[in-house]
C-alpha positions in Angstrom: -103.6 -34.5 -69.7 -101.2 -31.8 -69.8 -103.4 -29.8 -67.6 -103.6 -32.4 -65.6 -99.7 -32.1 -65.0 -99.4 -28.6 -64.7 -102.0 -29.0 -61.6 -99.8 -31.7 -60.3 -96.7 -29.8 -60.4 -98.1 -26.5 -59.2 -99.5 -28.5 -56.2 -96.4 -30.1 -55.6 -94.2 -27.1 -55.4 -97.4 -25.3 -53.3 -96.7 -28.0 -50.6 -92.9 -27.8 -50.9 -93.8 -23.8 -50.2 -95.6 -24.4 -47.2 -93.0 -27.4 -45.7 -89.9 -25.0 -46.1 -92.4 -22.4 -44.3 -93.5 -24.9 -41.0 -89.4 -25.5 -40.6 -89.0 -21.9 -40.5 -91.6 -21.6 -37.6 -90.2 -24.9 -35.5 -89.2 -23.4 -32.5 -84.7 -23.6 -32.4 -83.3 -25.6 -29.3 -82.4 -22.7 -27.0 -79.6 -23.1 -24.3 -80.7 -24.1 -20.8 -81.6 -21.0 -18.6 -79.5 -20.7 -15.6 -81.9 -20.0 -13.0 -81.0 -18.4 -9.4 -80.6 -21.2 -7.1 -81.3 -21.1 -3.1 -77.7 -21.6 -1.1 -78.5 -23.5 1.7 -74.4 -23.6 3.5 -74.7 -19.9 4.9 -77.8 -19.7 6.2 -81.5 -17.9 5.1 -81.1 -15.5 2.4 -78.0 -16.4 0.0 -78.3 -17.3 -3.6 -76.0 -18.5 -5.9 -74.7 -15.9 -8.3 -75.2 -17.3 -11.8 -72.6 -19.3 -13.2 -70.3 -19.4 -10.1 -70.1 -21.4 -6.5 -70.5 -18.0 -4.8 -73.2 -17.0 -2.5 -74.4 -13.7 -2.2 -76.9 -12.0 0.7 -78.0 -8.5 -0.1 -79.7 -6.9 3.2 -80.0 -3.8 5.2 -82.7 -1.5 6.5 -84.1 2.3 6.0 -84.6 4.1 9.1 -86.4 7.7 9.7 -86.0 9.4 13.3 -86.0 12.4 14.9 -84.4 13.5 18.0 -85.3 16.0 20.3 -83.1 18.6 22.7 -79.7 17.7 20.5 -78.1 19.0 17.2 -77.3 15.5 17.0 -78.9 11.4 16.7 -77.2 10.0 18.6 -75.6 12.2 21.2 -76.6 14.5 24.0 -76.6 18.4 23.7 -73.1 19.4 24.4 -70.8 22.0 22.7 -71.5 24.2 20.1 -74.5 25.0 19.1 -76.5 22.0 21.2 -74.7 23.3 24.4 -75.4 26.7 24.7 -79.0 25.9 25.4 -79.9 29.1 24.1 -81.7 30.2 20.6 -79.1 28.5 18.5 -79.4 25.1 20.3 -82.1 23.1 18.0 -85.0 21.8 19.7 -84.9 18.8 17.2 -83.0 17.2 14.7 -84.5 14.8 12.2 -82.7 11.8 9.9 -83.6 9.4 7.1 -81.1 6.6 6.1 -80.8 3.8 3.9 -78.5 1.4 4.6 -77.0 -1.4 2.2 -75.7 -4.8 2.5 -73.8 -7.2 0.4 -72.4 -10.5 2.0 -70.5 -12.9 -0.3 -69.0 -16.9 0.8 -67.3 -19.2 -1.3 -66.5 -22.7 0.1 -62.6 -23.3 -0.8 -60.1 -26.0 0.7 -59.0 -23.3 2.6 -62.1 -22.7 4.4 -65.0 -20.2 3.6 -64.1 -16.9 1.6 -66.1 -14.1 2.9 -66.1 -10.1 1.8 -69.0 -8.0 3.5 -69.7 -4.4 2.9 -72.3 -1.9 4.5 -72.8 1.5 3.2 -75.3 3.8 4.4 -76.7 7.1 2.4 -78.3 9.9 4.9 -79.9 13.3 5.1 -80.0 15.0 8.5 -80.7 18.1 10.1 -78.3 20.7 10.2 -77.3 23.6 12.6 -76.0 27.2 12.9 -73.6 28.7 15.2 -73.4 32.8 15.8 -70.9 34.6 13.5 -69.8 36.9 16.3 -71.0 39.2 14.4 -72.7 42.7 15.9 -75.2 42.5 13.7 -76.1 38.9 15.0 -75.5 36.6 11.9 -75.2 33.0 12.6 -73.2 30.3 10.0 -74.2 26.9 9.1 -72.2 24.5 11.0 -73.1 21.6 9.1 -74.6 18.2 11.1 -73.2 17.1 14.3 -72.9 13.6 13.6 -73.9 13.7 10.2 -71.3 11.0 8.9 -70.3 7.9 11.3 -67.7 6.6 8.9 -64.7 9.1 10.6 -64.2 11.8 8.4 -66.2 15.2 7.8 -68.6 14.8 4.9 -68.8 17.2 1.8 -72.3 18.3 1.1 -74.1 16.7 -1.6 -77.1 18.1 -1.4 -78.9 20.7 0.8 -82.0 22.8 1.1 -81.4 26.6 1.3 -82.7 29.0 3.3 -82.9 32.4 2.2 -79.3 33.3 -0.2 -77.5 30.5 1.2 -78.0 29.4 4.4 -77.6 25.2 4.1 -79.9 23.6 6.6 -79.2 19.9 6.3 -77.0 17.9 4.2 -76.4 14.4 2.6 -73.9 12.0 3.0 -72.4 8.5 2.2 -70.5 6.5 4.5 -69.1 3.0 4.7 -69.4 1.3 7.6 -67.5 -2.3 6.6 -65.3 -3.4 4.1 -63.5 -6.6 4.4 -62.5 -9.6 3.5 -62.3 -12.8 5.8 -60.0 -15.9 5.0 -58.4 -18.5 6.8 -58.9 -17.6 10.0 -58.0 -13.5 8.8 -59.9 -10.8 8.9 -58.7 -7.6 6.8 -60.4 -4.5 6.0 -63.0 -2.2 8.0 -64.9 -4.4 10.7 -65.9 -3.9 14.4 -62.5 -3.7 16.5 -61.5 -7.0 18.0 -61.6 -5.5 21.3 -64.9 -4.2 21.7 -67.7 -6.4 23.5 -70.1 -8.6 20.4 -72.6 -5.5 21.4 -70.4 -2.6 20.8 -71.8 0.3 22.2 -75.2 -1.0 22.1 -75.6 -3.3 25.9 -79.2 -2.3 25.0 -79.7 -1.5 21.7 -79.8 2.3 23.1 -78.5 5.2 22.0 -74.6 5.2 19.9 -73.2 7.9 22.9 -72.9 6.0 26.2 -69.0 5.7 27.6 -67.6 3.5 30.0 -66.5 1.4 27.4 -65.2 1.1 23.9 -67.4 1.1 20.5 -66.5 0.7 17.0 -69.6 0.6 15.7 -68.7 1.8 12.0 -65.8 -0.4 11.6 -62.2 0.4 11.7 -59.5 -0.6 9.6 -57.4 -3.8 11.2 -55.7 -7.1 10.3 -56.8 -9.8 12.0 -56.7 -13.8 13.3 -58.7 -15.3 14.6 -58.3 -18.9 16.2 -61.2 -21.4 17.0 -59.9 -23.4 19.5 -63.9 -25.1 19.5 -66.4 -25.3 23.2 -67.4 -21.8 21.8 -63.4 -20.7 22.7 -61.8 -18.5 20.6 -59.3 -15.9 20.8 -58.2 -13.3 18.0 -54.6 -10.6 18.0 -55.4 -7.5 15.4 -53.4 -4.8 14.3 -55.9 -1.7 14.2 -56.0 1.6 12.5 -55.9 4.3 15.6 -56.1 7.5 13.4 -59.4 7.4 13.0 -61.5 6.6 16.2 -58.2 6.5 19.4 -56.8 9.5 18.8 -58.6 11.6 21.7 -55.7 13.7 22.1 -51.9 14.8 22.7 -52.3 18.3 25.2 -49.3 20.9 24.7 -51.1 23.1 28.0 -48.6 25.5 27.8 -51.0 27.1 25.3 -54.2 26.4 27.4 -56.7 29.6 28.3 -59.2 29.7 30.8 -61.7 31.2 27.5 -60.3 27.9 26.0 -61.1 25.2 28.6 -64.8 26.4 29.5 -65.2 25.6 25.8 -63.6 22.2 26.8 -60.0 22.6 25.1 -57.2 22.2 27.5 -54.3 23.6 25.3 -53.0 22.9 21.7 -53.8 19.3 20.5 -50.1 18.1 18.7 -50.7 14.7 17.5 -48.1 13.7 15.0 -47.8 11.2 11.8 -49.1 7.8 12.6 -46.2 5.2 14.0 -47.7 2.5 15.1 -51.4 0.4 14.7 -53.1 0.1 17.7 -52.1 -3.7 19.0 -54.9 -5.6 20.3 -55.7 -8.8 22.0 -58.8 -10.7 22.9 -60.5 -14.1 24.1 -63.8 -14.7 24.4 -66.0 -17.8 25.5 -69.8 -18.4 23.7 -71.6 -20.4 26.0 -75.2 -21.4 26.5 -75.8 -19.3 29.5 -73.9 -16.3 27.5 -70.3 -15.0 27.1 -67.3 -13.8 28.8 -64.3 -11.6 26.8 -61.4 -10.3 27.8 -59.9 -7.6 25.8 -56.6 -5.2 26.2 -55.3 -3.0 23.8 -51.9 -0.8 23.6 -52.0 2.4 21.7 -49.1 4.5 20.8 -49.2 8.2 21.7 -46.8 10.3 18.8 -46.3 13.5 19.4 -45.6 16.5 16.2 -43.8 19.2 18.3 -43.3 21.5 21.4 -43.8 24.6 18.9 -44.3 25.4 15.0 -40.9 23.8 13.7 -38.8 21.0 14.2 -36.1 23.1 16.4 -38.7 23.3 18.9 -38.3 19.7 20.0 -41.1 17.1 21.1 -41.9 14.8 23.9 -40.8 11.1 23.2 -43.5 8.6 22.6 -45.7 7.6 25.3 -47.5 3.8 24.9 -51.1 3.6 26.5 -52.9 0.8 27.2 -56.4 -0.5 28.1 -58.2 -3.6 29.3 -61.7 -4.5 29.1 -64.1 -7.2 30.9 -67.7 -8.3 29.3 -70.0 -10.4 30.4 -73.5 -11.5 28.9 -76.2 -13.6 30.5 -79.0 -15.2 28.8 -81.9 -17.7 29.9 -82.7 -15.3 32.8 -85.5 -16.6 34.7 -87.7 -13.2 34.2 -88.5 -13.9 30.6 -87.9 -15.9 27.0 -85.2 -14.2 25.8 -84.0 -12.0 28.1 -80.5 -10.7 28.7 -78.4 -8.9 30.9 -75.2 -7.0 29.0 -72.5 -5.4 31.0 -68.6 -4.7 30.7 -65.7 -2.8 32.5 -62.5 -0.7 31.3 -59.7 0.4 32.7 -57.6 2.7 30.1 -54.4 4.7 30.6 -52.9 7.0 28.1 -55.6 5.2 25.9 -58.6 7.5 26.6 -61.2 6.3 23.4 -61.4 2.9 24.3 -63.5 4.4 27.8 -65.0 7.8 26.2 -65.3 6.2 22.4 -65.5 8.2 19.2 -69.5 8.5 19.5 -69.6 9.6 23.0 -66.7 12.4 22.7 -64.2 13.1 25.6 -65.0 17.1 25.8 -67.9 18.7 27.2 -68.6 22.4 27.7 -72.5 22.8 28.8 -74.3 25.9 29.8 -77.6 26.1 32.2 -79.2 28.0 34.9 -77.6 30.4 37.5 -79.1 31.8 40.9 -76.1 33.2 41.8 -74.7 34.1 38.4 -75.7 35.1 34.9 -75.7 31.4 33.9 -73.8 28.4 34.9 -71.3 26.8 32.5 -69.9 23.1 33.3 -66.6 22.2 31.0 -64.5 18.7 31.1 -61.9 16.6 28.8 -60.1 14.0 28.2 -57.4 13.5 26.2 -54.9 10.7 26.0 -52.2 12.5 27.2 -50.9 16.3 27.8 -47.5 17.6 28.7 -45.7 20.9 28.5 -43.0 22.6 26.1 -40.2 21.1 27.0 -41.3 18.4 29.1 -42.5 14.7 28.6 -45.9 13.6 27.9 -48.6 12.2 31.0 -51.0 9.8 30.3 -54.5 10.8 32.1 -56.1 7.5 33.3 -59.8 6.5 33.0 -62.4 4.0 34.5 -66.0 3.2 33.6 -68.7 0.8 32.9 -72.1 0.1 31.1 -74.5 -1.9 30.8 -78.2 -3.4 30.5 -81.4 -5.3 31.2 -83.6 -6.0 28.2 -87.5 -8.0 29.5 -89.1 -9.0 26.4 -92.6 -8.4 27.7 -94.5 -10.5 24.6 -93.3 -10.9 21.3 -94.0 -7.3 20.1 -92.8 -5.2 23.0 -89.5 -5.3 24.8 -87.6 -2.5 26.9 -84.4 -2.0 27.7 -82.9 -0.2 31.1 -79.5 0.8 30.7 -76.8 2.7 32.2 -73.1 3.9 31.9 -70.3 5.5 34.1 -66.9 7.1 33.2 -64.5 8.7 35.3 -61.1 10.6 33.8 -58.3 11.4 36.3 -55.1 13.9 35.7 -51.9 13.3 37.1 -49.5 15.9 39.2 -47.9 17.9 35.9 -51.8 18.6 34.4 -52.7 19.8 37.2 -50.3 22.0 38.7 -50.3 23.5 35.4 -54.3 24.1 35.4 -54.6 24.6 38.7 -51.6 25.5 40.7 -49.5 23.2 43.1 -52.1 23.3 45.8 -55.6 24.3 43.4 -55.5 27.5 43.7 -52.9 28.8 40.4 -51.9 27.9 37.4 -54.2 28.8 34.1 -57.7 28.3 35.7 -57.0 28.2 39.7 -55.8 31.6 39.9 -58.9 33.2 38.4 -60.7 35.3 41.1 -64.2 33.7 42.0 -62.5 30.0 41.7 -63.1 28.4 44.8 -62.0 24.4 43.6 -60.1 23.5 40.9 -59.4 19.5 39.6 -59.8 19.0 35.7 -60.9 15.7 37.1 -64.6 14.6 36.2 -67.3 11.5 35.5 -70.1 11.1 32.7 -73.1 9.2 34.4 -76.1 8.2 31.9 -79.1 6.6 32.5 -81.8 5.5 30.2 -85.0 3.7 29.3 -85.6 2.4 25.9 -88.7 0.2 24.4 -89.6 -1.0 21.2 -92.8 -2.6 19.6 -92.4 -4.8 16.5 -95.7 -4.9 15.1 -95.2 -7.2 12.5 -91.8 -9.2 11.5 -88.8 -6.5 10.5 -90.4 -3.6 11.7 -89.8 -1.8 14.7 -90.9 1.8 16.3 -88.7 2.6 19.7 -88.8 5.5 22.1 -85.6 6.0 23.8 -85.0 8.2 26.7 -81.5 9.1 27.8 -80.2 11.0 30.9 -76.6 12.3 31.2 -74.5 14.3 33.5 -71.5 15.9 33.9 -70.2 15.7 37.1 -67.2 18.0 36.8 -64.7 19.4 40.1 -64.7 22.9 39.3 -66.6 25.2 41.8 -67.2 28.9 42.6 -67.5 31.4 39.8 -65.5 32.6 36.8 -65.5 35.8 34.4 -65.9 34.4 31.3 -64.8 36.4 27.9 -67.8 35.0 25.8 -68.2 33.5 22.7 -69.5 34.3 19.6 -70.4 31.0 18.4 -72.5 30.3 21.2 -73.9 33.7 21.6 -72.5 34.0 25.1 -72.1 37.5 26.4 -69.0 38.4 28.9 -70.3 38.0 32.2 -69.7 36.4 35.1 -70.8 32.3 35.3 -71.2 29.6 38.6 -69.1 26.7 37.9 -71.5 23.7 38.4 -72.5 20.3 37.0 -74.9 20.1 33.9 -77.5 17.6 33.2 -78.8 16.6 29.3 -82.1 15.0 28.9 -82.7 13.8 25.2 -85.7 11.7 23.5 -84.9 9.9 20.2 -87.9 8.2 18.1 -87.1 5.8 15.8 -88.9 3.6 13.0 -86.9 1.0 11.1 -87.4 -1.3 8.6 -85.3 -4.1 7.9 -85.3 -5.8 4.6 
């Protein structure tokens, strides 16, 4: 019996044991998991970020090229080194970039709340220029175009060649940075005034001129109205110091050695006064779009010399107006479209020749009659002499393009641009003399013409095959030339940096032919 019991009890606490034990191992009732949800309001792409009604869009794309005949990927071979056309021009220049998205939208009684930023990391090519040197060293000029984001990079990486020769470089620019509210846009974004293709009628090449381009943002405070019919019409306040400043001449310090290397005096901007005042209206149709842009840009000059005695010109407002005009539905194809615009600019030169395109040009080539020919133009917004006031030079152009879709893989684009700078009487007479034959250049013995007028005309043929959906390779082919008014010949003092030699050079035109190959994927 009392056995009996002890079994009883030992089995009772053994199942007591093992009941505590199974509560142990019932699983706890966890919180519910907060799952990424699909946000339909904004259109493929957005989720909603845990825990919040915000929508975010991550996107962007990595792109490898290589262009050849330029020290640059997206211009032509102009200046120093690419200019000289010589054994410091490079034959090719190669770039790999990755470029990162991030779009946010909250829905608010206000309206949608949008910030978007785009930030791009690249290595590219870089170049040398000659020291000068007897011995003939050259030093490492960095990339031309290297950083699109205004400002000259510092390097942050780089290859070496022999003790410390740098041969390309990285870099990290942001492209947009804003915030978009109530009708207001504030922060880095594509100028209000530039056509919804920028500098791209094609999707070509970044350097054509004949019209304005902010394709890297600039800095503004916007609104925007909606009047609806696809009407809407926007006033901005726009940061010009980095991408419409193309220049304030003092010539009284111009040089004949100076302006083949395409510098027309001392450039004196001053401190910044006044954003860059912009309006624009634009109607989205089926057929296409028409916008209307003009723009008024303050030229602020430092001083006529070194200190504030000197004196300085008074301010000198510029302005700028801009027609654009896109037709789709063409009969020649699905999708095809036809992109052009027109400016007009005075006293507000980088809304014609824009930041990627570059408003000075010295280019060397071939001579029968002469060591070598040299071709040399700029524009700047406005020049003027000690003592007097500033004149605004006045520019014209145009651009545009056809893109056929030939199937859904292949496409090609033909495009074109023209840009045309003009001087007034005081520039002039003090380049070239009352009647073109004095003054800092017209005097020179051998100079038959002289007119610091000149045009830019580009053509170029572009196609792309999309194999499969996000992926491109494109070919683009670009012809430019300088059409400058200089003629005869000049003795010319050299340069070290581009290895020129004193000599005597035949004022003439100069062509560029570049080739850039290009395969992106977007993601």
């Amino acid at each position: 019996m009392k056995l009996t019991k002890t079994l009883l009890l030992g089995s009772a606490a053994g199942l007591m044991a093992a009941s505590g034990a199974f509560a142990a191992d019932l699983p706890v009732k966890a919180k519910a998991v907060e799952y990424v949800k699909i946000c339909s309001l904004y259109g493929a792409g957005f989720y909603y970020i845990p825990g919040t009604d915000t929508c975010i869009k991550l996107g962007g794309y990595l792109r490898a090229e290589v262009a050849f005949n330029t020290n640059s990927n997206y211009g032509i071979s102009n200046g120093s080194p690419a200019g000289a056309h010589n054994r410091l021009s490079n034959y090719y220049n190669m770039r790999a970039r990755q470029d990162l998205n991030i779009d946010t939208r909250t829905a608010t009684e206000y309206g949608v709340v949008r910030t978007f930023f785009d930030g791009v990391f690249t290595w590219t090519t870089g170049g040398y220029q000659g020291s000068g040197s007897a011995t003939g060293g050259t030093v490492y000029t960095g990339n031309l175009g290297l950083n699109t984001s205004g400002a000259t990079p510092a390097l942050v990486g780089s290859s070496v060649n022999g003790t410390d020769g740098n041969t390309s470089a990285g870099s990290l620019g942001v492209y947009y940075a804003f915030i978009q509210f109530a009708g207001f846009t504030m922060g880095k974004a594509v100028s209000q005034f530039d056509a919804p293709w920028t500098n791209y009628p094609g999707n070509n090449i970044d350097s054509l001129v004949g019209g304005s381009g902010t394709v890297t943002g600039v800095n503004q405070f916007t609104y925007t109205a909606d009047f609806g019919q696809g009407i809407t019409a926007s006033f901005s306040a726009e940061d010009a110091t980095a991408y419409y400043q193309a220049g304030n001449l003092n010539m009284t310090g111009a040089t004949a050695a100076g302006m083949i290397g395409g510098s027309y005096g001392s450039n004196a901007i001053g401190g910044s006064r006044s954003p860059n005042l912009v309006g624009m209206v634009r109607v989205d149709q089926a057929w296409g779009l028409f916008q209307a842009s003009v723009a008024a840009h303050d030229n602020h000059v430092a001083y006529y010399g070194a200190t504030e005695p000197t004196g300085h010109p008074d301010d000198k407002w510029g302005w700028a107006v801009q027609l654009a005009l896109s037709i789709k539905n063409i009969p020649t194809g699905a999708g095809d479209v036809i992109n052009i615009s027109g400016v007009y600019t005075d006293g507000a030169t980088r809304y014609n020749f824009q930041n990627l395109a570059g408003s000075s040009y010295s280019m060397f080539g071939n001579s029968g009659v002469a060591y070598q020919s040299v071709g040399f133009a700029y524009a700047p917004d406005t020049v003027f002499i000690t003592g007097s006031q500033q004149e605004t030079v006045k520019t014209w152009g145009f651009r545009g393009a056809y893109t056929h879709n030939w199937d859904p893989y292949w496409n090609t684009a033909l495009y074109g641009a023209y840009a045309q700078a003009q001087y007034g009487s005081l520039a002039k007479t003090a380049l070239c003399g009352a009647g073109g034959a004095g003054g800092v250049f017209g005097g020179l013995a051998g100079v038959t013409s002289c007119n610091p007028d000149f045009a830019i005309g580009q053509v170029g043929l572009i196609t792309r095959w999309t194999p499969v959906k996000n992926l491109t390779f494109s070919g683009d082919l670009n012809w430019t030339r300088l059409d400058q008014k200089y003629s005869g010949t000049v003795g010319y003092a050299g340069a070290g940096t581009t290895a020129k030699p004193a000599a005597l050079y035949q004022l003439k035109d100069q062509d560029s032919i570049t080739l850039l190959l290009r395969a992106q994927r977007n993601w």
